[in-house]
N, C-alpha and C positions, 0 to 999 in steps of 0.2 A: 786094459789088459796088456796090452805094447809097450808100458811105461813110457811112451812120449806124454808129452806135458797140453791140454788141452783147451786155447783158449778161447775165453767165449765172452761176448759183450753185447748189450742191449741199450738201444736208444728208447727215450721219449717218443712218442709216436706225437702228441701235440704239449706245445709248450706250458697247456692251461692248468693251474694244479690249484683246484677248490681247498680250502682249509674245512674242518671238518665244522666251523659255523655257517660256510657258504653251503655246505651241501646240505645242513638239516635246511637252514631257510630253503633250498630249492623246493628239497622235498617236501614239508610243511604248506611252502606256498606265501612264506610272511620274510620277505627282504630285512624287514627292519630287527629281527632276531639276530639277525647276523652281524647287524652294526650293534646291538646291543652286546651283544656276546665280545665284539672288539673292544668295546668301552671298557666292558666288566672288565676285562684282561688287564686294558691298560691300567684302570683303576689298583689292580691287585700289583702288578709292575712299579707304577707309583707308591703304594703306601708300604714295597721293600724296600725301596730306594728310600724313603723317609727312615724308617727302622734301622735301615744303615746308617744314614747319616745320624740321625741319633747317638747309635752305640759310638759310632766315632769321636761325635760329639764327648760324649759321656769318660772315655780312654784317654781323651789328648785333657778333658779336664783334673781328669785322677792323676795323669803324667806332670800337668805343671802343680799342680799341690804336693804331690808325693815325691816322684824321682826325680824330676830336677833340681830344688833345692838342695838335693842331696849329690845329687853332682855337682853343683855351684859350692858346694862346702869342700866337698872332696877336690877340688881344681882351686878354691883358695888354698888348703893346705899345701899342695905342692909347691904354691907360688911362694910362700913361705921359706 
């Protein structure tokens, strides 16, 4: 109500921050949920990274069939 500006900041109280796979395994009681939960992830991580590199794949081959020849045509005729 004073219009002065009112700043405010909060710490971590401890530095330990569970992911939400470590905390069901806690609660469950079954550790190894939690390393499988990291797997699946990385699993799912790796197979966009494939997908990527695919389409990559897939773009630079449509480029050397398609538009480069046709810049290599268009930069002979100049040379001309």
């Amino acid at each position: 109500m004073t219009g002065r500006s009112i700043s405010r900041s909060c710490q971590d109280a401890d530095e330990t921050v569970l992911s939400a796979a470590e905390m069901k395994a806690v609660a469950v009681g079954k550790p190894m949920s939690a390393e499988k939960m990291k797997v699946d992830n990385e699993v799912i991580r790796l197979k966009l990274l494939k997908t990527n590199w695919h389409n990559e794949q897939v773009m630079l081959e449509r480029q050397f069939s398609q538009h480069y020849p046709q810049v290599l045509a268009s930069c002979a005729e100049k040379l001309e």
